[in-house]
C-alpha beads as a LAMMPS data file, in Angstrom:
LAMMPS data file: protein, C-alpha beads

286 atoms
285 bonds

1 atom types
1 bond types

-500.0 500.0 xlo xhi
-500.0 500.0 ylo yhi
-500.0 500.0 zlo zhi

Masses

1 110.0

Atoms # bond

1 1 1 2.298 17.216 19.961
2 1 1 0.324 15.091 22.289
3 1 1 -0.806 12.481 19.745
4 1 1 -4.883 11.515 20.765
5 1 1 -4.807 7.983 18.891
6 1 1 -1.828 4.839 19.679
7 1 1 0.186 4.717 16.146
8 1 1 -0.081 1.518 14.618
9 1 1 3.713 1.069 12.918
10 1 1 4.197 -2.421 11.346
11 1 1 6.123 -3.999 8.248
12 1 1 5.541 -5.873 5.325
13 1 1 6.120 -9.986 6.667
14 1 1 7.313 -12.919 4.536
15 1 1 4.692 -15.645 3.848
16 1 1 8.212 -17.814 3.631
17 1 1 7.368 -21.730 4.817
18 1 1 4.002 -21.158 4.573
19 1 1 1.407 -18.507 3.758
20 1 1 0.476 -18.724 7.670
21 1 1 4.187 -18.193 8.861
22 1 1 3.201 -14.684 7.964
23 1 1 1.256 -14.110 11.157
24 1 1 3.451 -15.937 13.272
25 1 1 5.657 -13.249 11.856
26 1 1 3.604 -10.354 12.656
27 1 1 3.260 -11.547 15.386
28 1 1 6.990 -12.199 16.655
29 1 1 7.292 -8.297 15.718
30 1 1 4.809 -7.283 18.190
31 1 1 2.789 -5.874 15.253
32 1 1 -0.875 -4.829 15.749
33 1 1 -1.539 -5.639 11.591
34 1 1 0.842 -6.367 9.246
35 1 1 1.303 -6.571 5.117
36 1 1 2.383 -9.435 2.592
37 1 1 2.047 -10.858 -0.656
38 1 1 -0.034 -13.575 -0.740
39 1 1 2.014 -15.553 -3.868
40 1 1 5.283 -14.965 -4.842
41 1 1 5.334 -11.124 -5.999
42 1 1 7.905 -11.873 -9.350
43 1 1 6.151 -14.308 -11.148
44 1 1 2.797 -15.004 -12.668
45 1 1 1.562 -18.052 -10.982
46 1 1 0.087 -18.797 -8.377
47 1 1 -0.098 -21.555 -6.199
48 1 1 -3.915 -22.646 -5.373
49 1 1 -4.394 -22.023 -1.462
50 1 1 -5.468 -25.646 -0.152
51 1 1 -8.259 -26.024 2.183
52 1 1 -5.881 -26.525 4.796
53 1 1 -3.756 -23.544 4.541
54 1 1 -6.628 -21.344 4.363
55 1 1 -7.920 -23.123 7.992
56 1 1 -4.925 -22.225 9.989
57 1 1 -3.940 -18.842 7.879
58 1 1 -7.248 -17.714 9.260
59 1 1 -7.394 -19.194 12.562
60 1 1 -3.721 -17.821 13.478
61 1 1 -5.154 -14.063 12.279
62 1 1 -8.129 -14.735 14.475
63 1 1 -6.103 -15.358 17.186
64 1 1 -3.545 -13.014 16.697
65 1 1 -6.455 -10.246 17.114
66 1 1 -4.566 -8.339 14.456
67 1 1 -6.805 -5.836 12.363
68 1 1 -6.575 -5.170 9.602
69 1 1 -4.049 -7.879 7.876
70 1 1 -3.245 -6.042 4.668
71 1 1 -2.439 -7.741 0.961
72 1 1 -0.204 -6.627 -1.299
73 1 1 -0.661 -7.490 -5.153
74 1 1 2.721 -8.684 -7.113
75 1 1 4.768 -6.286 -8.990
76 1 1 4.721 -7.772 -12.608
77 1 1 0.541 -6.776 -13.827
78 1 1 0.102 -3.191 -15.376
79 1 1 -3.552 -2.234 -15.358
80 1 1 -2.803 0.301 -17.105
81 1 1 -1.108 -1.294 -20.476
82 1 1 -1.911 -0.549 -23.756
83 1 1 -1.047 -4.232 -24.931
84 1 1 -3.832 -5.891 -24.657
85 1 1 -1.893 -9.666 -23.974
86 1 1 -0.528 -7.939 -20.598
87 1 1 -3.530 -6.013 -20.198
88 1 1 -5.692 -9.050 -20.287
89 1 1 -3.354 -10.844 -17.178
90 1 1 -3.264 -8.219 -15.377
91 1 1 -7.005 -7.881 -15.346
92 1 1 -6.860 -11.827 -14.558
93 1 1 -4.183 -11.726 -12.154
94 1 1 -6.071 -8.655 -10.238
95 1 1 -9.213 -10.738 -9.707
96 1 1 -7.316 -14.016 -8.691
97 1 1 -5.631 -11.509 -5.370
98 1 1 -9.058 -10.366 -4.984
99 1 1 -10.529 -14.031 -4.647
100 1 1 -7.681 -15.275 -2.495
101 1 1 -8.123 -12.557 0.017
102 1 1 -11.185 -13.157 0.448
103 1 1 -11.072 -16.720 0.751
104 1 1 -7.787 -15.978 3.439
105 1 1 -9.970 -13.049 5.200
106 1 1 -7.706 -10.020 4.540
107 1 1 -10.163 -7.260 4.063
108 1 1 -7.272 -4.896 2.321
109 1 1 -5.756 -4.919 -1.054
110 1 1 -2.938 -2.874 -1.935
111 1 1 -2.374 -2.211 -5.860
112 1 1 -0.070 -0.326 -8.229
113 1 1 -1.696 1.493 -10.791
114 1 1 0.918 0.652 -13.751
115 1 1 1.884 3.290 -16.660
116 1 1 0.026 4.217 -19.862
117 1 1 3.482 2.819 -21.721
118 1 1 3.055 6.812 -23.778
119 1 1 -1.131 6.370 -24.639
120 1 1 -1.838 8.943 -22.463
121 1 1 -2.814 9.592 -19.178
122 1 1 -6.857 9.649 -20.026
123 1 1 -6.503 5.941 -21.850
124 1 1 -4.633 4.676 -18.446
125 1 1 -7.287 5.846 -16.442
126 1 1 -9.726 4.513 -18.654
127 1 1 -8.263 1.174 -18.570
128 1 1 -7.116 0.697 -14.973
129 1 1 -10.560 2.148 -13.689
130 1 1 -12.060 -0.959 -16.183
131 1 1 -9.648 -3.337 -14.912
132 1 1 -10.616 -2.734 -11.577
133 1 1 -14.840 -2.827 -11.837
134 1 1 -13.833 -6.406 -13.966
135 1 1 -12.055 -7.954 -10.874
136 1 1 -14.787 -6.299 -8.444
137 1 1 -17.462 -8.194 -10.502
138 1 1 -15.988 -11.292 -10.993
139 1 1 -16.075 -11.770 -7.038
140 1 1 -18.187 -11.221 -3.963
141 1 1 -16.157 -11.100 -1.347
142 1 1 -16.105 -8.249 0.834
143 1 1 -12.369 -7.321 0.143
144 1 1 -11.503 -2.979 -0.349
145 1 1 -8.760 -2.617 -3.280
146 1 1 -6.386 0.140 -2.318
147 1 1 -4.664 2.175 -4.995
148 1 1 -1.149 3.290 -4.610
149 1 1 -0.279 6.710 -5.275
150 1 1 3.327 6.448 -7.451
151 1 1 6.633 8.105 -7.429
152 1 1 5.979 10.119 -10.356
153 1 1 7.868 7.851 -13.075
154 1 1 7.708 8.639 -16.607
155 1 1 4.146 7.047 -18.058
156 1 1 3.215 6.078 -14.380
157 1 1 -0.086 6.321 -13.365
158 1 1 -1.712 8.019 -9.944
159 1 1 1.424 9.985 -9.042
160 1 1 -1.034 12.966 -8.018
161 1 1 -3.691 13.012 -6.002
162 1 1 -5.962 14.490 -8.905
163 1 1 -4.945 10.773 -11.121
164 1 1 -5.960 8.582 -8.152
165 1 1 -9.118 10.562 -7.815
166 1 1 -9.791 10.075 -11.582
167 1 1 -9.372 6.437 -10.894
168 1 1 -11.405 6.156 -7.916
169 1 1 -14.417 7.943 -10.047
170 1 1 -14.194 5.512 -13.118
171 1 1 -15.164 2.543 -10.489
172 1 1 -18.742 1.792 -10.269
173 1 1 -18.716 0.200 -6.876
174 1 1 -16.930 3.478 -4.940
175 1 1 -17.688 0.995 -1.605
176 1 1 -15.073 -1.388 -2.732
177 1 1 -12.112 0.857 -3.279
178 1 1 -9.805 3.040 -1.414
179 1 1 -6.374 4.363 -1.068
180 1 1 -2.886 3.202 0.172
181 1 1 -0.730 6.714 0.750
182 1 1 2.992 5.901 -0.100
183 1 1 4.695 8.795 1.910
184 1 1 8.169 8.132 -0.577
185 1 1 6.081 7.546 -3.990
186 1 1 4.339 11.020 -2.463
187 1 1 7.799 12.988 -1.445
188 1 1 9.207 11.829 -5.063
189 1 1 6.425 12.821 -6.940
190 1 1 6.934 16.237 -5.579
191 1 1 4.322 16.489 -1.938
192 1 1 6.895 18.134 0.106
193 1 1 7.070 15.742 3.807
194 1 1 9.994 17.525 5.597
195 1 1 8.048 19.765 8.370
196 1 1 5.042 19.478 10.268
197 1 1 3.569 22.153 8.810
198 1 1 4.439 20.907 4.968
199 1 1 2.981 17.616 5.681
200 1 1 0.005 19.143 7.445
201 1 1 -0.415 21.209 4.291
202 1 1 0.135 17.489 1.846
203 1 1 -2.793 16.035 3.514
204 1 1 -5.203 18.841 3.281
205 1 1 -4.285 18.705 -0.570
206 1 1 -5.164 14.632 -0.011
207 1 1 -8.762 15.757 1.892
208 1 1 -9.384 18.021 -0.690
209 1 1 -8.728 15.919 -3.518
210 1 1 -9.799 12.595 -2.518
211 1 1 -11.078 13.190 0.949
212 1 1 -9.532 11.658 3.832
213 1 1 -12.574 8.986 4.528
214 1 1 -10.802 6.954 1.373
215 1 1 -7.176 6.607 3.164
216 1 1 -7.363 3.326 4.848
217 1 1 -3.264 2.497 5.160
218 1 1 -0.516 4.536 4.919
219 1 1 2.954 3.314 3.446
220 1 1 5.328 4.774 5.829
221 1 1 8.426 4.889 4.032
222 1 1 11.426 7.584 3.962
223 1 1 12.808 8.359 0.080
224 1 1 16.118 8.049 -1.448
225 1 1 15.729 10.501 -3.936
226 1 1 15.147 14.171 -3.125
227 1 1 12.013 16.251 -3.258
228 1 1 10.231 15.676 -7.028
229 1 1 12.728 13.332 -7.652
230 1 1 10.258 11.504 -9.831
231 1 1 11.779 7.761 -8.857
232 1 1 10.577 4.579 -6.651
233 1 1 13.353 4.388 -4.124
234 1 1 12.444 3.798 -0.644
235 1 1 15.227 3.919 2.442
236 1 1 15.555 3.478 6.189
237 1 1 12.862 5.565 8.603
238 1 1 15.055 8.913 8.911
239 1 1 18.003 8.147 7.369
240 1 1 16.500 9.140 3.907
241 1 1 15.231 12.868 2.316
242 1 1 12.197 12.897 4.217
243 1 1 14.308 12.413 7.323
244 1 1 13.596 12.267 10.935
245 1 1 11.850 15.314 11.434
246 1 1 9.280 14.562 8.258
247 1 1 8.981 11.384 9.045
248 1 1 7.682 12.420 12.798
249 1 1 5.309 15.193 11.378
250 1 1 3.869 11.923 9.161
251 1 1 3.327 9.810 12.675
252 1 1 2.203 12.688 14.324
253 1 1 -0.073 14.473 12.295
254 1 1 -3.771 13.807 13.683
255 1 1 -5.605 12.833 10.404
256 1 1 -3.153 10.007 10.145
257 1 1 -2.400 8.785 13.311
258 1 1 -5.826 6.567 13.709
259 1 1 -4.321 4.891 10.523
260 1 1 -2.057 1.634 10.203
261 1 1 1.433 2.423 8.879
262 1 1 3.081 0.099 6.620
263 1 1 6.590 0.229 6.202
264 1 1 8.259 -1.446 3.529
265 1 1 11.928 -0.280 4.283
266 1 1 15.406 -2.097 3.325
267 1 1 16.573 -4.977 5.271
268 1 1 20.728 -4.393 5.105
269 1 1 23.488 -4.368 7.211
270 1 1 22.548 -1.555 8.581
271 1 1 19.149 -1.717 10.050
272 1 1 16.417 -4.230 9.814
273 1 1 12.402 -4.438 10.007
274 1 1 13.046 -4.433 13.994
275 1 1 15.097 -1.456 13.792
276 1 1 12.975 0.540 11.404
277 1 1 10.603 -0.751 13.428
278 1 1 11.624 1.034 16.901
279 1 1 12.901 3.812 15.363
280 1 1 9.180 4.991 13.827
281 1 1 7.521 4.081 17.305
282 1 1 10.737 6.165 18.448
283 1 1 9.440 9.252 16.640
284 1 1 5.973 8.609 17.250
285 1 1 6.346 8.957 20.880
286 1 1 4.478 5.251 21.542

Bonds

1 1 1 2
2 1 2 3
3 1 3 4
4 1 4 5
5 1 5 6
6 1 6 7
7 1 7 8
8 1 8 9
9 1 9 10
10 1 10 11
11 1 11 12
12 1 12 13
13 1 13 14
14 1 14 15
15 1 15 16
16 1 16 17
17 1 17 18
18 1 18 19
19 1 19 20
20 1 20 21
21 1 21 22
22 1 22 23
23 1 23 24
24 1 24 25
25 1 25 26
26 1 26 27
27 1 27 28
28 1 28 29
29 1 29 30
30 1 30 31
31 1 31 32
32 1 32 33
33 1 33 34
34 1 34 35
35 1 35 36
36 1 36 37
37 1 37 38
38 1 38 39
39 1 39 40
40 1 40 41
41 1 41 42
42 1 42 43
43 1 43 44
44 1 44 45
45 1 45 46
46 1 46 47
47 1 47 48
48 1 48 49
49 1 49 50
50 1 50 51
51 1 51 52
52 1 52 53
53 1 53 54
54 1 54 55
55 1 55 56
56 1 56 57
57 1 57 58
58 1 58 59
59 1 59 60
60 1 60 61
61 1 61 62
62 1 62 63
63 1 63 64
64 1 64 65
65 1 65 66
66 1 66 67
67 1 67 68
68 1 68 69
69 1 69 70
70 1 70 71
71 1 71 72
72 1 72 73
73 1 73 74
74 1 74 75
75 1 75 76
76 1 76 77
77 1 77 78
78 1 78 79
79 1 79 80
80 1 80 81
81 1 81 82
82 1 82 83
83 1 83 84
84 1 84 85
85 1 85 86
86 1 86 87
87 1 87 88
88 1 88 89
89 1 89 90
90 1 90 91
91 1 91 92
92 1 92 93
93 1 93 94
94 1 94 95
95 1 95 96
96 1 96 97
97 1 97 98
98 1 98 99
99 1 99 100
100 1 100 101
101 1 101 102
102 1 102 103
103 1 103 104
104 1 104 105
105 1 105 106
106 1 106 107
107 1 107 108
108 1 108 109
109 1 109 110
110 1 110 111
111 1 111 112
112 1 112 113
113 1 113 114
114 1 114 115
115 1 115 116
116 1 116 117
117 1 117 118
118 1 118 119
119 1 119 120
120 1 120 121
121 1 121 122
122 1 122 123
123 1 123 124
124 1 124 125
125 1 125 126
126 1 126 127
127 1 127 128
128 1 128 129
129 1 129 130
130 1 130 131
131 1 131 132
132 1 132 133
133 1 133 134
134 1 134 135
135 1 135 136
136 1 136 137
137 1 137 138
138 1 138 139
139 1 139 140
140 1 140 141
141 1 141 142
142 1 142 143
143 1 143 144
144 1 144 145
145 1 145 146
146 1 146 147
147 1 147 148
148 1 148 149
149 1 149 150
150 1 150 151
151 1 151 152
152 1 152 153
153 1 153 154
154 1 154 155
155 1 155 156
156 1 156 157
157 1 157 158
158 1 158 159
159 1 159 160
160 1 160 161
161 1 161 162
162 1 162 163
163 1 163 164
164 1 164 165
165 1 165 166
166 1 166 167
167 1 167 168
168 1 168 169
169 1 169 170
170 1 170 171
171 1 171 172
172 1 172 173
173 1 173 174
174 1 174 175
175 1 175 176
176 1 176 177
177 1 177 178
178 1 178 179
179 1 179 180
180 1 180 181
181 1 181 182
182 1 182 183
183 1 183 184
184 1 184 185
185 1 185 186
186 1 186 187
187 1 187 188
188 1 188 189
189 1 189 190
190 1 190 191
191 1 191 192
192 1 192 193
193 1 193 194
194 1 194 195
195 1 195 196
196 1 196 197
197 1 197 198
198 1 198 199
199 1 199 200
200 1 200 201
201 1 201 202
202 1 202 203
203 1 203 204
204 1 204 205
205 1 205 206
206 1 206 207
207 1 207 208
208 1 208 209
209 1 209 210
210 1 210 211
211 1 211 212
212 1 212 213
213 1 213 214
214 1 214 215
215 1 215 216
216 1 216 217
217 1 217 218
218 1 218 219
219 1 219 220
220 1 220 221
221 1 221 222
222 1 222 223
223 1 223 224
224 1 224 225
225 1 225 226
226 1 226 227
227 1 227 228
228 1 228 229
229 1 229 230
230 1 230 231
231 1 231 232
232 1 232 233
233 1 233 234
234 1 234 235
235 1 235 236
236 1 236 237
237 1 237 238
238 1 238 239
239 1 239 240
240 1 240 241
241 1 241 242
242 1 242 243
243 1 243 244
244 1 244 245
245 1 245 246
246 1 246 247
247 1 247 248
248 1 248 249
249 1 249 250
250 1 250 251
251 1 251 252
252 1 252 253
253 1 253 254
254 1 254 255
255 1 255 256
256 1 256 257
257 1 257 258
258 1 258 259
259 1 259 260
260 1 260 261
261 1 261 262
262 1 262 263
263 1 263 264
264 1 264 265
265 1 265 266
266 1 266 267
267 1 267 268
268 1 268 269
269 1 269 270
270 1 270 271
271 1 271 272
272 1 272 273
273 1 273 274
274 1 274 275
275 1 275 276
276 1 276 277
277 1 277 278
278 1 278 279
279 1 279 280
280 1 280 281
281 1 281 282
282 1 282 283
283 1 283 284
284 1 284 285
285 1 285 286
């Protein structure tokens, strides 16, 4: 297949250093956008961005003429908690990323949805769709949150396409919200990836559900577990249960391709970003 748009295939960077060291990164890799955490992702504070750092983080991006740099939020907040202590800084923590991306010009956040912790999958709507329009207010900046389809983990939340569409219509500003595709929370959750025709058929479900205008980054990963697996395991580009072939339907497929792909593989002995790297541009045909 003769693909119509250049794939964009880049990685999740380390703000290591310095939060700016993150395009340099980018950069380095050759990418044409790129991911990160704007904090570190394990804890719950947050260094204030200086004056100074926010200068150069946004001057290097400028320069770079990558579009778009994406955010990712840290892993610890649940919007979707019951308990109203980790409910509350997770609301708090959600509109801090949202100021600090807009103050650092990244126009994309990524989020996780959380679990319901066994309330139910209406209540964890309910409370991650008021989470969400909380952080939205409290803000002005121009940044899109992204929700993250999951792997289809006991309690989770948004591990179907119908649960990320019941999300998307508990938000009151629908402008300000979109959706990250995670092809291994998808594959685990049961969408099957391995064929062209199988992942044609997963993002018709995704157009008819949600419709396709709402997918602004895709999280090009390949899955550890098998098919429905139900777990958050992500592996190498082809070397996992999606495989080569599925993973080269995902690149190919021309509702996708216009699309940046974010991959947020391993880094082990044996392959790295760069190799994951080549190998997706590999199947891509760039």
């Amino acid at each position: 297949m003769e693909l119509t748009v250049k794939v964009r295939v880049v990685v999740h960077v380390s703000i290591s250093g310095s939060i700016d060291r993150a395009v340099d990164r980018a950069v380095e890799l050759g990418c044409g956008t790129f991911q990160m955490f704007t904090r570190n992702p394990r804890g719950w504070h947050a260094k204030p961005l200086g004056e100074a750092d926010l200068v150069l983080f946004r001057r290097k991006l400028a320069e770079s003429s990558i579009v778009p740099a994406v955010a990712h939020m840290p892993y610890l907040p649940n919007l979707a908690s019951a308990k109203i202590d980790m409910y509350e800084k997770s609301v708090d923590a959600l509109t801090v990323e949202v100021d600090r991306c807009g103050r650092l010009g990244i126009p994309y956040l990524v989020t996780h949805l959380g679990s319901h912790l066994g309330e139910g999958r209406e209540s964890g709507l309910a409370r991650i769709g008021a989470a969400v329009n909380r952080a939205l207010a409290s803000t002005a900046s121009g940044v899109m949150l992204l929700l993250e389809n999951t792997a289809g983990t006991r309690n989770s939340m948004g591990s179907t396409f119908e649960d990320v569409l019941g999300i998307l219509n508990e938000v009151r500003d629908g402008g300000r919200v979109g959706v990250c595709l995670d092809t291994a929370h998808a594959y685990a959750a049961g969408y099957d990836l391995h064929t062209e025709s199988s992942v044609a058929d997963a993002v018709r479900k995704f157009d008819a559900v949600i419709g396709l205008s709402r997918l602004k980054v895709v999280h090009l990963n390949d899955s550890a577990v098998g098919l429905g697996g139900g777990r958050d395991r992500h592996e190498h580009i082809g070397m996992g249960y999606i495989g080569e072939a599925g993973c080269r339907a995902i690149l190919r497929n021309d509702n996708l391709s216009g699309l940046p792909f974010i991959m947020e593989t391993p880094v082990d002995a044996r392959r790295g970003c760069a190799g994951d790297l080549s190998k997706a541009l590999e199947l891509a045909g760039s």
